[in-house]
VOGU-3710 file (C-alpha; in Angstrom, 3 decimals, decimal comma):
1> xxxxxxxxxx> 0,000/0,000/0,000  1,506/3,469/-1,145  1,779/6,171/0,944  -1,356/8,117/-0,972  -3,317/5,453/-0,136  -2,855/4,967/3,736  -3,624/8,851/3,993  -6,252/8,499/1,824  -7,956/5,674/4,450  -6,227/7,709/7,648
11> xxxxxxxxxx> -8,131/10,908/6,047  -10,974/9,211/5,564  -11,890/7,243/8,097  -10,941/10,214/11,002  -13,923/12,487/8,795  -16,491/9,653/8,767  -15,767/8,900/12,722  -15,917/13,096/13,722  -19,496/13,580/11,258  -21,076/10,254/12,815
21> xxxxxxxxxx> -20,183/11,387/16,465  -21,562/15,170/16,118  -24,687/14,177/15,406  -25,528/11,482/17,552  -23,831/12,927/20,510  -27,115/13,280/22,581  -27,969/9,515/21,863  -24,669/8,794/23,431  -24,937/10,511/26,239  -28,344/8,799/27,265
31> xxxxxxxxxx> -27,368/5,370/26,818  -24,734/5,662/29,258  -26,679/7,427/31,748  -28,999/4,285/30,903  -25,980/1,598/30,952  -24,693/3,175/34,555  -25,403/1,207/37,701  -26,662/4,328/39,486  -29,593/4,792/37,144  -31,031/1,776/38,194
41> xxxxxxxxxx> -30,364/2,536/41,972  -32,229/5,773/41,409  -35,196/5,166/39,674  -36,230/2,033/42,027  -35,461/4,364/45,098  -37,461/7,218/43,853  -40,431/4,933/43,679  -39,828/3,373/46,761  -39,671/6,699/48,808  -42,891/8,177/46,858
51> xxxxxxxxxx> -45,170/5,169/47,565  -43,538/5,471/51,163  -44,251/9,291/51,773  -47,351/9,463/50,184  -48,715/6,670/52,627  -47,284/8,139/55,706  -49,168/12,246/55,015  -48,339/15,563/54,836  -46,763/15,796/58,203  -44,468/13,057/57,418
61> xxxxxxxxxx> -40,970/13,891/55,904  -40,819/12,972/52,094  -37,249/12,096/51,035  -35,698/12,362/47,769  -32,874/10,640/46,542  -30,373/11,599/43,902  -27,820/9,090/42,976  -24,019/9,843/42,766  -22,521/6,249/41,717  -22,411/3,914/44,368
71> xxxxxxxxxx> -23,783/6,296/47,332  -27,157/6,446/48,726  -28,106/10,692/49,304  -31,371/11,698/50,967  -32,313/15,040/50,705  -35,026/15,169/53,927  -38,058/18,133/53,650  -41,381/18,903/55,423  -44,094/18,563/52,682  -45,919/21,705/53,749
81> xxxxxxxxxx> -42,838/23,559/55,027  -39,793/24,748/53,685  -36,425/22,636/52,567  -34,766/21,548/55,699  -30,675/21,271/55,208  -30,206/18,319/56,839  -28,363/15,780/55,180  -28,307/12,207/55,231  -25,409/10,355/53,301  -25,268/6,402/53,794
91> xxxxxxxxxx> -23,477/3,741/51,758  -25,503/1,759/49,272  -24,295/-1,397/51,342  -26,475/0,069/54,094  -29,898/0,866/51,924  -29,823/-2,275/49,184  -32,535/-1,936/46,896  -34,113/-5,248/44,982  -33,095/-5,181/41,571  -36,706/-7,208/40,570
101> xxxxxxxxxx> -38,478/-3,513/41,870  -36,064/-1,361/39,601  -37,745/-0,008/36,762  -35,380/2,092/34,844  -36,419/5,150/32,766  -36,494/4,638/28,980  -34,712/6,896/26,777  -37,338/9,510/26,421  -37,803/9,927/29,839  -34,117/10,191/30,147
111> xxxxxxxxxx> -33,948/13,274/27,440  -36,621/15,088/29,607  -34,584/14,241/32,977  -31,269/15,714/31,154  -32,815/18,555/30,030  -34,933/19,986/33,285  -32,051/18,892/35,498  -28,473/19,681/33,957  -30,160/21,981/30,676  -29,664/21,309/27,081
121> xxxxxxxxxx> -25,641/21,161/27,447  -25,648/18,168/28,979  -26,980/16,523/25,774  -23,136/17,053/24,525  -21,423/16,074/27,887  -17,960/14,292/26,901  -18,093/15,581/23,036  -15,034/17,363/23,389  -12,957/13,736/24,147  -15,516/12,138/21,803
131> xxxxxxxxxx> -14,001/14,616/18,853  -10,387/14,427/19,895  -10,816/10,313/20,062  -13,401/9,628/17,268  -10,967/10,890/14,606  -7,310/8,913/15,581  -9,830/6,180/16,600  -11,315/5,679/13,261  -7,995/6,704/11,319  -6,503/3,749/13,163
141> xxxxxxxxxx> -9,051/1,372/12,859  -9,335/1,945/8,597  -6,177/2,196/8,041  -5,076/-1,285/10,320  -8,326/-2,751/8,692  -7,224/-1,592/4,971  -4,028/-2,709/5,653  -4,523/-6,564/6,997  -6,832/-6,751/4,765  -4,315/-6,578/2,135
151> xxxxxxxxxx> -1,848/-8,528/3,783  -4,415/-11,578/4,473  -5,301/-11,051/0,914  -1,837/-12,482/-0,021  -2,038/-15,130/1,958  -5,220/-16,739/2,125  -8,476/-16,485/-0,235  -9,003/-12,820/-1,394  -11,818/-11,336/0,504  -13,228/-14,256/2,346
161> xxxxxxxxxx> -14,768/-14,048/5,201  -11,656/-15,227/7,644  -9,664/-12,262/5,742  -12,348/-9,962/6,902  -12,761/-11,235/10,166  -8,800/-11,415/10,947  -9,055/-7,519/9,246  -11,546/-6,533/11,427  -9,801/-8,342/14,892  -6,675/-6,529/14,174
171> xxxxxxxxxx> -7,713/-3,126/13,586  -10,229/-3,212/16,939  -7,241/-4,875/18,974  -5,097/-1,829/17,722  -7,088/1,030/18,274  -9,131/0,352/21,090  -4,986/-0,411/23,024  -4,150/3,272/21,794  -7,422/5,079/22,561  -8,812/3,376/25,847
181> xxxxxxxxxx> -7,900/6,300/27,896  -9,737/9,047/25,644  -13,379/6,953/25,869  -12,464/6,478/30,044  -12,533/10,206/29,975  -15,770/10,602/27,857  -17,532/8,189/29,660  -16,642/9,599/33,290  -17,505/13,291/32,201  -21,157/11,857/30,311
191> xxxxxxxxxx> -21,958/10,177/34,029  -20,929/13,234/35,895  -23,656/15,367/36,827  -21,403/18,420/37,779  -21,742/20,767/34,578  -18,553/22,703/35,986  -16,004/19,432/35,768  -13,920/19,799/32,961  -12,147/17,271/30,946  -8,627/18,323/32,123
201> xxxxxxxxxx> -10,084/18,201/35,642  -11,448/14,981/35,041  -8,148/13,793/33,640  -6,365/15,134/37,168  -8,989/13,189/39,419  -8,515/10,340/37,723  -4,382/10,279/37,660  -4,309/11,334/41,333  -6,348/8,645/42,360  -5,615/5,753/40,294
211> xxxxxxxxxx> -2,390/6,519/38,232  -1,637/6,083/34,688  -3,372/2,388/35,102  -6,443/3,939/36,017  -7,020/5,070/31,810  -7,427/1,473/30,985  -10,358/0,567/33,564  -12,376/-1,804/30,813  -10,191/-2,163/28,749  -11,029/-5,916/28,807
221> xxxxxxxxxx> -14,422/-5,220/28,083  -13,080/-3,396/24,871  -11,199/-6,489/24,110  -14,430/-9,030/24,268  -16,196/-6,042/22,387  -13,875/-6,612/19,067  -16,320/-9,260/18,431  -18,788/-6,908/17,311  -16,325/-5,192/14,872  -15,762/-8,444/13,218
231> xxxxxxxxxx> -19,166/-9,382/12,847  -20,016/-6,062/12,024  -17,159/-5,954/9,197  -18,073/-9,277/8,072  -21,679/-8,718/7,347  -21,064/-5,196/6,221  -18,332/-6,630/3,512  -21,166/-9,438/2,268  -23,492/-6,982/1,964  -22,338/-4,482/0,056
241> xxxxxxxxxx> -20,604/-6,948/-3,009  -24,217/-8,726/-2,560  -26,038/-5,150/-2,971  -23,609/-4,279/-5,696  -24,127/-7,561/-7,582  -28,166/-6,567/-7,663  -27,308/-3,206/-8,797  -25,051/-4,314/-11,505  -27,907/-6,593/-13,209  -30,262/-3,658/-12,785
251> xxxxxxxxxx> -28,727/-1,383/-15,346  -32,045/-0,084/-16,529  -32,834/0,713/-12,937  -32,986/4,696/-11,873  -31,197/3,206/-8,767  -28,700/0,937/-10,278  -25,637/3,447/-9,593  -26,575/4,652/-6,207  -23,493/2,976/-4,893  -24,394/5,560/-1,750
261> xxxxxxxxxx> -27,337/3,691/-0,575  -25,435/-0,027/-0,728  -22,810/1,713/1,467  -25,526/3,231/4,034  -27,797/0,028/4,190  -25,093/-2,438/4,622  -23,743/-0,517/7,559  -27,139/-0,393/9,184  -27,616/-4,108/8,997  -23,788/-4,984/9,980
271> xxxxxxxxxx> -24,425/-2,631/13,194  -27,846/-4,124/13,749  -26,894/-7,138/13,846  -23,655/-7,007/15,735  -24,777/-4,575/18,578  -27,275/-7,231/19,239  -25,496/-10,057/19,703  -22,286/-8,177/21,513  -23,954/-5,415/23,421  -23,636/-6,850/27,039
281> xxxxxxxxxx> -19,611/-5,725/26,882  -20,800/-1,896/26,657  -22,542/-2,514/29,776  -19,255/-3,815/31,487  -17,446/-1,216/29,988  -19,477/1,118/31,477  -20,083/0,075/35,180  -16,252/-1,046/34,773  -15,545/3,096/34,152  -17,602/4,523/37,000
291> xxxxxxxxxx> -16,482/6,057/39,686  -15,878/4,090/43,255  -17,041/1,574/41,169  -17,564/-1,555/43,162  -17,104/-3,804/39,734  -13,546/-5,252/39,266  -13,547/-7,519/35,881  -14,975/-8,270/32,882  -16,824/-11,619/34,301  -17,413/-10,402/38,065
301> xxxxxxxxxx> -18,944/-7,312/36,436  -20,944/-9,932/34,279  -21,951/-12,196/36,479  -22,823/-9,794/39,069  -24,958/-7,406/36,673  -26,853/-10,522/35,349  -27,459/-12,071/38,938  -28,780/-8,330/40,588  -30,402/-7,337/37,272  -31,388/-10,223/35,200
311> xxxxxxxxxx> -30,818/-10,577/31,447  -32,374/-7,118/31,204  -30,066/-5,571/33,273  -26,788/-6,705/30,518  -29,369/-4,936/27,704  -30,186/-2,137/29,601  -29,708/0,989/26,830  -30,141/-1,520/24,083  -32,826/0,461/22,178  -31,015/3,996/22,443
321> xxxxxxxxxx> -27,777/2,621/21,311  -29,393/0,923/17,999  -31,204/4,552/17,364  -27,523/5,933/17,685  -25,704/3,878/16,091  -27,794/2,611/13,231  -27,495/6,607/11,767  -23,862/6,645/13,024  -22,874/3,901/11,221  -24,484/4,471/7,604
331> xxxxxxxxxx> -23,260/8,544/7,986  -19,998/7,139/9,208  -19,389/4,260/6,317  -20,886/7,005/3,617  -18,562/9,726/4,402  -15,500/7,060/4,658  -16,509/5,634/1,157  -17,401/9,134/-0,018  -14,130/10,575/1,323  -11,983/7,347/-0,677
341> xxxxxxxxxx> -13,909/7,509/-3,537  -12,640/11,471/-3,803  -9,257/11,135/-2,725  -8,669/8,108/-4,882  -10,068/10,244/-7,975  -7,969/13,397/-7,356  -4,779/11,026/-6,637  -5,534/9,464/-10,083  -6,393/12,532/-12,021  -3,150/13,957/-10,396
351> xxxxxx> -0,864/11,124/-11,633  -2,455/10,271/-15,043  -1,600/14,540/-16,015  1,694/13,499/-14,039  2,283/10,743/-16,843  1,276/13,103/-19,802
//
């Protein structure tokens, strides 16, 4: 592979990442709010404490509680009286909460809970690491994926599906090592309900407390979650020569050079697909980032989540992250093919009035 060409896919695949992530920023922010183990403290509390105070009357104190990861913090008031400051802080060892009574908030009522308590800025909380990681993340992950793909080409069946699975393993391996600590940063500031905690704050905390190690919390989790890159690659790769096959016997078709549309559709159904049958690992991943996080592994953080939570606790966020990433995807493989597709021509106009 020339030089041209590895820019072209760096170039390329940094653009597609950056558009994809601006606009579905919000979505992202949601479904980890939804992911987090502290939304599903809260909610089941808040219930709990309503169907208490409304039972005990209006001279009885009504207490509201307001999650901040893994402690429990009542804020105690007089329901015809004003706010008293007293304040109550216990562990969440002290004040368990059955997971069977949690009902989480959906993703709607999440939006609405963003926007009346933090405003409409916390719809973009963590975008600033999201732009400075989505573009070397993406770059990386093209460019190791164009790459192996080429060298797998040489050495086993051209573009079968083990080339495109080994492709696709290699390039997630490679960039998700390199980029860990970027997403631990986004994730932390997208759970933090402080509007004034910056990312260079955040980045502070987090060395002071836990060292350099302390980037790679999940990491593992990012590991397992390679599997959806492959499957995702795989399909997508199947998909688009099978699309392209149609198009080409459809010559007479108004559609049969829409190479746009292949490109978009067999990006949504590679996502689809593979978020569905990988998505328990962005759970982890995210209850593995927290803060005072009482989750240690990949597998303890499975097998806890799954025996507190059921199987709907590992899908929790399942729906918001298919609306986000289903429109990431197809804007993010569009602009990558787009962005080839345009390099490639003005590399090849540029050397065929080279050769003249």
């Amino acid at each position: 592979m020339s030089n041209a060409d590895t820019f072209i896919h760096l170039f390329a695949g940094g653009v597609g990442g950056t558009v994809g992530a601006i606009v579905t920023c919000p979505l992202e922010v949601i479904k980890t709010r939804l992911q987090s183990s502290s939304s599903e403290i809260h909610y089941s509390a808040v219930r709990s404490l309503r169907t208490a105070s409304s039972n005990a009357g209006c001279s009885a104190n009504h207490m509201y509680f307001t999650p901040e990861m893994n402690w429990n913090v009542y804020y105690h008031h007089q329901q015809c009286s004003s706010v008293n400051s007293r304040l109550a802080v216990f562990p969440e060892a002290v004040l368990p909460w059955p997971a069977s009574s949690a009902q989480p908030k959906g993703a709607l009522s999440c939006f609405r809970h963003l926007i009346d308590q933090e405003g409409c800025r916390a719809l973009f909380k963590g975008l600033g690491p999201n732009l400075i990681g989505v573009a070397p993340t993406r770059a990386l992950y093209f460019c190791t994926y164009s790459t192996a793909k080429r060298k797998f080409n040489q050495i086993m069946t051209p573009d079968s599906h083990l080339v495109h699975m080994l492709s696709a393993g290699s390039a997630g391996f490679v960039s998700c090592t390199l980029t860990n600590p970027i997403w631990f940063v986004k994730t932390r500031l997208q759970l933090n309900r402080n509007q004034n905690v910056t990312a260079w704050q955040c980045i502070s905390n987090i060395y002071r407390s836990q060292g350099v190690v302390g980037f790679y919390r999940g990491i593992t989790a990012s590991y397992f979650g390679i599997s959806e890159t492959i499957i995702k690659f795989v399909l997508y790769e199947y998909l688009k020569s099978t699309l392209q096959q149609m198009r080409e016997t459809q010559t007479d078709s108004p559609l049969g050079n829409y190479q746009a549309m292949d490109y978009m559709l067999a990006g949504a159904i590679s996502k689809t697909v593979a978020c569905c049958v990988s998505y328990p690992h962005e759970v982890v991943r995210t209850r593995l980032r927290e803060e005072n996080s009482r989750y240690r592994g990949f597998f303890q953080t499975l097998h806890t989540v799954f025996r507190e939570e059921g199987h709907r606790g590992l899908y929790r966020g399942l729906s918001t992250q298919l609306i986000r990433q289903i429109p990431n995807t197809a804007i993010m493989m569009t602009t990558y093919e787009a962005t080839v597709y345009v390099l490639n021509s003005l590399v090849n106009e540029k050397r065929y009035t080279g050769s003249e």
